[in-house]
N, C-alpha and C positions, 0 to 999 in steps of 0.2 A: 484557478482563481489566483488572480495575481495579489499580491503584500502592499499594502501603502508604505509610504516612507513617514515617519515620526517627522515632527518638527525640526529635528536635531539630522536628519539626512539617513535615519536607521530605518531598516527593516524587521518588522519584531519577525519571532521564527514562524515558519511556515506550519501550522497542523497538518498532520497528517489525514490525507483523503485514503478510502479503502474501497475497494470492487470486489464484484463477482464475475468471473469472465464466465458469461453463458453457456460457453459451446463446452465447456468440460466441469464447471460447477467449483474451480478453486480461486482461491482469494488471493487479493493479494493490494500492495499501497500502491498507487497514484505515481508513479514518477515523473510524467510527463506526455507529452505528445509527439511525436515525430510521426510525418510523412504520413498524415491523415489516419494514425493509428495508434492508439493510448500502451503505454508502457506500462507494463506490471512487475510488480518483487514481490516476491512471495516475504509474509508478512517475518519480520526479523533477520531476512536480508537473504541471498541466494542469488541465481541469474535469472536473470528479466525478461519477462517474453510480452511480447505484441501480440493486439488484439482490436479486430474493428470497433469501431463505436459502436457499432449497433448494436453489441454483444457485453456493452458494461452495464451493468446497474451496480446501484449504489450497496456495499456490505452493509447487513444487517449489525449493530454495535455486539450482541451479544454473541456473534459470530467470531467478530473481529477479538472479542477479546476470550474465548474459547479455543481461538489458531494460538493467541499469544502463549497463555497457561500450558498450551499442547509442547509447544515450541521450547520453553523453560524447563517441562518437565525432563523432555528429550534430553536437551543439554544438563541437565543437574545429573543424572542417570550416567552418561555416558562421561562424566567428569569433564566438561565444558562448559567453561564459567566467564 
């Protein structure tokens, strides 16, 4: 989904969109599209893997923010902050 531009020639920031890639069941943010094939991050950052479209549906919210707490806890644990 593309950002309109403000009056003033700005972009407000882009929300984040979140998937589920079918073929293996983990989630991950939206980064883009290339070469007929949707970009994934695993949610709080990592390396990004491709995925057909045929194979996104859209993250459940209570999901997405379930990965996030999972994700925080790890890093508080492990002393990365």
């Amino acid at each position: 989904m593309e950002a309109k531009e403000t009056a003033a020639g700005e972009r407000p920031a882009r929300t984040p969109e979140y998937a589920v890639d079918t073929r293996s069941g983990r989630l991950g943010e939206v980064m883009g599209q290339v070469g007929g094939r949707v970009q994934l991050r695993p949610i709080g950052g990592g390396r990004e893997w491709d995925c057909p479209p045929g194979s996104v549906e859209p993250a459940p919210p209570d999901e997405v923010l379930r990965e996030r707490v999972r994700r925080l806890n790890r890093e508080s644990v492990s002393g990365v902050t």
